[in-house]
Steps between C-alpha positions, in 0.01 A plus 500: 500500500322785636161608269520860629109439509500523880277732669383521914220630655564776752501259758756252325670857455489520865612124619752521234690809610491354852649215389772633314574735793510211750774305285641790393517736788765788424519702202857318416305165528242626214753670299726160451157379448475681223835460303514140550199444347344813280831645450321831613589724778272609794530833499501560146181367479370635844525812700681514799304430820368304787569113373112458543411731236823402238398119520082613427683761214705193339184231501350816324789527262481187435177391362488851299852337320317146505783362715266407820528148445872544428541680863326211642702244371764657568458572843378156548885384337664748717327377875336181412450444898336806576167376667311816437609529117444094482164561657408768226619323233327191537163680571604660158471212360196386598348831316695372161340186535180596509533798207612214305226265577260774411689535181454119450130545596476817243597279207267210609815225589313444844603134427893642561373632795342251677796274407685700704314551793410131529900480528498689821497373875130710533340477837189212445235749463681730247634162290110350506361822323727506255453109459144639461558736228738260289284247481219777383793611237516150391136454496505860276785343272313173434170665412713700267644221361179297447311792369190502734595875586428747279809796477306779667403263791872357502669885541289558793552240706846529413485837635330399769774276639770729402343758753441224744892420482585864505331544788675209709834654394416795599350414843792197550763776393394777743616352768886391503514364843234258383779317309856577672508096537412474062663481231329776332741753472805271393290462138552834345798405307294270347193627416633771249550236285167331571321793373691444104377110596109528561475780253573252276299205679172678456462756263333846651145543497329723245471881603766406798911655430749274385746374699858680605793244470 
């Protein structure tokens, strides 16, 4: 079910609209597009023109409506074997996982997080930092267990490790081709729902926003 939260940078903006213009490349193409799947019509939503311009003027259209994600999907449903619309999609993805991770990381359920790393085939040097930082989270946890941390000492190093994590996702997650052969992208459908799951698995740390289901 789309969230209608979807937004793209201009250079998402960019890859998408050459995506959609590779599986869909005549104005006919886009239109059916369209009815199938919005029940809109092109050029009631888009003035007439070169196809390059209508297909940048619908992505437009679309995430002013908050129907981007809804375009996506259903241009993904309409030409699931387009390799250049695949291609964008699944590097799509890779940006979702990571805004949710930070999410996780925002509400202080890095446990959730490194749960679900730890699940992936990393390469060994990615997979023995993270080792690294888990068993400094557990470490953290046990010290906060057995009181011989006092709270202010406890939220910084917590803080500490979140930025540590954050900044492995986003170095891992900047670069795609790093992990064609993973299974990184295939966890989005999932991780929506971790989110609601560590939320409740740690509670958020003081002064920090609480967490989105």
């Amino acid at each position: 079910m789309p969230t209608g939260n979807l937004t793209f940078t201009g250079k998402q903006k960019e890859q998408f609209r050459d995506a959609l213009l590779a599986a869909f490349p005549t104005e006919h193409d886009l239109n059916q597009l369209l009815v199938f799947e919005l029940e809109e019509n092109l050029l009631n939503l888009v003035a007439a023109g070169p196809l390059k311009i209508m297909t940048f003027q619908l992505i437009e259209w679309a995430e002013t409506q908050g129907r981007l994600e809804e375009l996506l999907v259903g241009a993904m449903s309409q030409n699931p074997g387009n390799p250049k619309l695949k291609k964008f999609a699944q590097s799509l993805e890779i940006s979702f996982f990571i805004q949710i991770c930070q999410e996780l990381i925002e509400v202080g359920a890095v446990e959730t997080v490194f749960k679900v790393l730890l699940s992936l085939k990393l390469p060994k040097n990615n997979r023995e930092l993270l080792i690294n930082l888990r068993y400094r989270w557990d470490s953290l946890l046990r010290k906060e267990e057995e009181d011989e941390i006092s709270e202010e000492e406890l939220a910084n190093e917590k803080a500490i490790l979140a930025s540590n994590l954050s900044s492995f996702l986003e170095h891992y997650g900047s670069s795609p081709d790093k992990i064609a052969n993973t299974e990184y992208y295939r966890l989005y459908p999932y991780l929506k729902e971790l989110v609601t799951w560590g939320v409740k698995l740690m509670p958020p740390l003081s002064g920090l926003p609480a967490g989105r289901p």
